[in-house]
C-alpha positions as CSV (number, residue, x, y, z in Angstrom):
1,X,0.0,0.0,0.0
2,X,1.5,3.5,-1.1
3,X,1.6,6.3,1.2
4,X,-0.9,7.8,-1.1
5,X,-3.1,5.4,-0.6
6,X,-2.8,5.1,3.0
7,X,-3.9,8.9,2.9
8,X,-7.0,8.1,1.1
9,X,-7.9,5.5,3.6
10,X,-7.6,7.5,6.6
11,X,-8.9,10.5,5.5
12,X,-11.7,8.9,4.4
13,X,-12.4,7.2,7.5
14,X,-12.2,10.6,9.5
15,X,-14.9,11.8,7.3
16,X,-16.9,8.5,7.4
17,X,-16.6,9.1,11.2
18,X,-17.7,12.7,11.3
19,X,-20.9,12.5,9.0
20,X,-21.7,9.3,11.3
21,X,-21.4,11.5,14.9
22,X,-23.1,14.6,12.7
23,X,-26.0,12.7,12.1
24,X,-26.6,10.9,15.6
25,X,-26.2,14.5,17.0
26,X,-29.0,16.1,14.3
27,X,-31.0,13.3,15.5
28,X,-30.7,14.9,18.6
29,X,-30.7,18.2,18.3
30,X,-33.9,18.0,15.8
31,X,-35.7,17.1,19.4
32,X,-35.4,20.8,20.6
33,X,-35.3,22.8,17.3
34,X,-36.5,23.1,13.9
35,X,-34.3,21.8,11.1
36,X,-34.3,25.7,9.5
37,X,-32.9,27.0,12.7
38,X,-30.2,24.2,12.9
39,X,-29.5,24.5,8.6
40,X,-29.0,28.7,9.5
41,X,-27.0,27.7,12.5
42,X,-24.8,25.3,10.7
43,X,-24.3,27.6,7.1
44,X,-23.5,30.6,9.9
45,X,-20.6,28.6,11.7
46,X,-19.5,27.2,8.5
47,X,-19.0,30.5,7.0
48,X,-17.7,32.1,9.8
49,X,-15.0,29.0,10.0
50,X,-13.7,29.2,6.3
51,X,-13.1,33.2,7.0
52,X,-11.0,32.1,10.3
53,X,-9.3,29.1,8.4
54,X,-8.6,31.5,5.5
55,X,-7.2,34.4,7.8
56,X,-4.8,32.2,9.4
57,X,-3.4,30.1,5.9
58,X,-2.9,33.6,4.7
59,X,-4.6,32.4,2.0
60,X,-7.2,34.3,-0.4
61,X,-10.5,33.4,-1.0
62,X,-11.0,34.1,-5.2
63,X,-14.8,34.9,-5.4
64,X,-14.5,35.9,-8.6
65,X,-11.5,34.1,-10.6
66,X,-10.3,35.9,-13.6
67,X,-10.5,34.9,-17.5
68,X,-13.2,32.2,-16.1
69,X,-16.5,32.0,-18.8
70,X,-20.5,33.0,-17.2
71,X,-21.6,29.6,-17.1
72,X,-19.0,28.2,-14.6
73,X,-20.8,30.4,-12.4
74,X,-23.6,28.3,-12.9
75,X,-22.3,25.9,-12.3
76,X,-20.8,26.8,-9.1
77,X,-24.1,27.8,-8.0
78,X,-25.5,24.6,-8.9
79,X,-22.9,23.0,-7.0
80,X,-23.4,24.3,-4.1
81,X,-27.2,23.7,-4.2
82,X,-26.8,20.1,-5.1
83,X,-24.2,19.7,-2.6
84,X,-25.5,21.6,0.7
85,X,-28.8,22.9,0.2
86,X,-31.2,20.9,-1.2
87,X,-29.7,17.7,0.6
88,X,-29.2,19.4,4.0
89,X,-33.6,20.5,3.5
90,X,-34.1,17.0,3.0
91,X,-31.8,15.3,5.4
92,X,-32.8,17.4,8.2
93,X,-36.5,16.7,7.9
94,X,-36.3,13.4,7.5
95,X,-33.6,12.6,10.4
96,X,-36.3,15.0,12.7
97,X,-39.1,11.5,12.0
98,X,-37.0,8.8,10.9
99,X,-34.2,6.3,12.2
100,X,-30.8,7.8,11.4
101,X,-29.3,4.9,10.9
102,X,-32.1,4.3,8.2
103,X,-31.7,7.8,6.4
104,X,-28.1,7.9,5.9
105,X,-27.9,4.2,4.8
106,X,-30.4,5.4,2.2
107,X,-28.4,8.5,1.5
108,X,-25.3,6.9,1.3
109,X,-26.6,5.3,-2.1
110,X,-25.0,8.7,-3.8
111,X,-22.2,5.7,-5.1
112,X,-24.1,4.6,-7.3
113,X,-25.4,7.7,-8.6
114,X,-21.8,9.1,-9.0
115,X,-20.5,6.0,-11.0
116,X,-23.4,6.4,-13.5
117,X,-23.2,10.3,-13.9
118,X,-19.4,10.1,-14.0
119,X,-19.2,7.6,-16.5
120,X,-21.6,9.5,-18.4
121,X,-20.4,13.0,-18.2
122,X,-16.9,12.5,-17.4
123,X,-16.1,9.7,-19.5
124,X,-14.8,7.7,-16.0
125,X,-13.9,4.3,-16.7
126,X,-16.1,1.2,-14.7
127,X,-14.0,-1.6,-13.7
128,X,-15.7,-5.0,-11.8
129,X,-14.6,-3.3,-8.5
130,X,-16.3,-0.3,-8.7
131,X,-19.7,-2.3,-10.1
132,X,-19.5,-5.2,-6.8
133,X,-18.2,-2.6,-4.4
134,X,-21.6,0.0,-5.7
135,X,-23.7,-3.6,-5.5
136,X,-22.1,-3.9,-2.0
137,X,-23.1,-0.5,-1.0
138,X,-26.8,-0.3,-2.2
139,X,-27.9,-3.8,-1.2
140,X,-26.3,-3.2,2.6
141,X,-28.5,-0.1,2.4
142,X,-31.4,-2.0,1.4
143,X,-30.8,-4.5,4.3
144,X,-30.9,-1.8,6.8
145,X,-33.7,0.0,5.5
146,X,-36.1,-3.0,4.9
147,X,-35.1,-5.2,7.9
148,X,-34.7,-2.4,10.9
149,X,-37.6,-0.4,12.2
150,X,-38.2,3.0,12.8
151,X,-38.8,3.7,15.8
152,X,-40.2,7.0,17.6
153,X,-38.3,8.2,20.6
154,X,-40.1,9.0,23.6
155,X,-42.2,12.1,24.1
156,X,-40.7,12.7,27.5
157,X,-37.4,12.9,26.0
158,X,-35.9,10.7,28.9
159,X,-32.3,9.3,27.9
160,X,-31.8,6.8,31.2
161,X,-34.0,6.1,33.9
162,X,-31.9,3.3,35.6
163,X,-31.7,1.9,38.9
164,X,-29.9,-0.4,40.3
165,X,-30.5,-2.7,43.5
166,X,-28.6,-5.3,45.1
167,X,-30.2,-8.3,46.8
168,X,-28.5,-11.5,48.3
169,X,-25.1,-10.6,46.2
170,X,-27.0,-10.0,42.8
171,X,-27.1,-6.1,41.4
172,X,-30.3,-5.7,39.1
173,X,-30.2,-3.3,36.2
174,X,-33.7,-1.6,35.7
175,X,-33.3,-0.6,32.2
176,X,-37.3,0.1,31.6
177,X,-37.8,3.4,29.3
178,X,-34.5,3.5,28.6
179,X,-33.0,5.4,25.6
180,X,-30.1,6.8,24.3
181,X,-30.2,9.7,21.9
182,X,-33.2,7.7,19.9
183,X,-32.2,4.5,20.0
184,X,-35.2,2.0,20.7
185,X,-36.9,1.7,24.1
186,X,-35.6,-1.2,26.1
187,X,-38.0,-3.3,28.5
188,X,-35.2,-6.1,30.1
189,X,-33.6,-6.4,33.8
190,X,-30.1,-7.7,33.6
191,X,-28.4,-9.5,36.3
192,X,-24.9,-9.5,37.3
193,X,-23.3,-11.6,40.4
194,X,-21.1,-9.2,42.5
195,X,-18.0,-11.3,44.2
């Protein structure tokens, strides 16, 4: 494995990581607010973030690059509202009153869609990789979306009501309402013996 490679790998992972914790925490946040007020929050800190970032690269943003034709402006503009706002609209709405885990295994179909319009429009070259690793992708999504259900968190917005007694040696978990940022309701009691 090069040390490009390598790179790829674990750069991709630290992404893979932060759209997973992103999403458990709209999840969560979508309990308190509406997803306009968290899409205004989040384009607001962004913003303000590349200005910081660029200040301290000493490095300029070109707004407006030179000898660069009118419909690159397009599509920049189209860009940006394929790639933040009209998925962030849906996203949010539908992580408010569905299961994460099923939304983003749906939206993480875009794969597919990329092989297609880049082999189309970009004259990308398929190999059997790219086709099982795409069949890989899309049929794990389907598993998830088909096979889990979605669940409604509670109205109460309780995350743990746990209690814990010990009798004759053996501490009892009380685990009834219990949930953690939406995941489902559990009704057990598990037991442990203490030494």
């Amino acid at each position: 494995m090069t040390a490009i490679e390598t790179h790829l790998i674990i750069h991709s992972i630290v992404i893979a990581v932060s759209w997973a914790v992103a999403a458990v925490l709209q999840k969560d946040i979508l309990t308190f607010t509406n997803p306009n007020t968290l899409l205004a929050i989040n384009y607001t800190i962004g913003l303000l973030s590349l200005l910081l970032i660029t200040l301290f690269k000493n490095d300029f943003i070109d707004f407006v690059p030179p000898n660069v034709p009118y419909y690159r402006y397009i599509q920049i503009i189209a860009f940006v509202w394929l790639n933040s706002v009209l998925p962030n609209v849906l996203l949010y709405s539908l992580i408010q009153s569905n299961d994460v885990n099923r939304v983003t295994a749906l939206a993480s179909t875009y794969p597919l869609f990329t092989l297609i319009l880049a082999w189309i429009i970009l004259k990308e070259r398929i190999n059997i990789y790219s086709v099982v690793g795409i069949l890989l992708i899309v049929s794990g999504s389907f598993v998830i979306v088909m096979y889990t259900s979605n669940t409604e968190r509670p109205k109460d917005d309780t995350h743990a009501n746990i209690t814990m007694n010990t009798l004759d040696g053996i501490r009892t978990f009380d685990t009834s309402n219990y949930t953690l940022g939406g995941i489902r309701t559990f009704d057990t009691s598990n037991f442990m013996k203490l030494n």
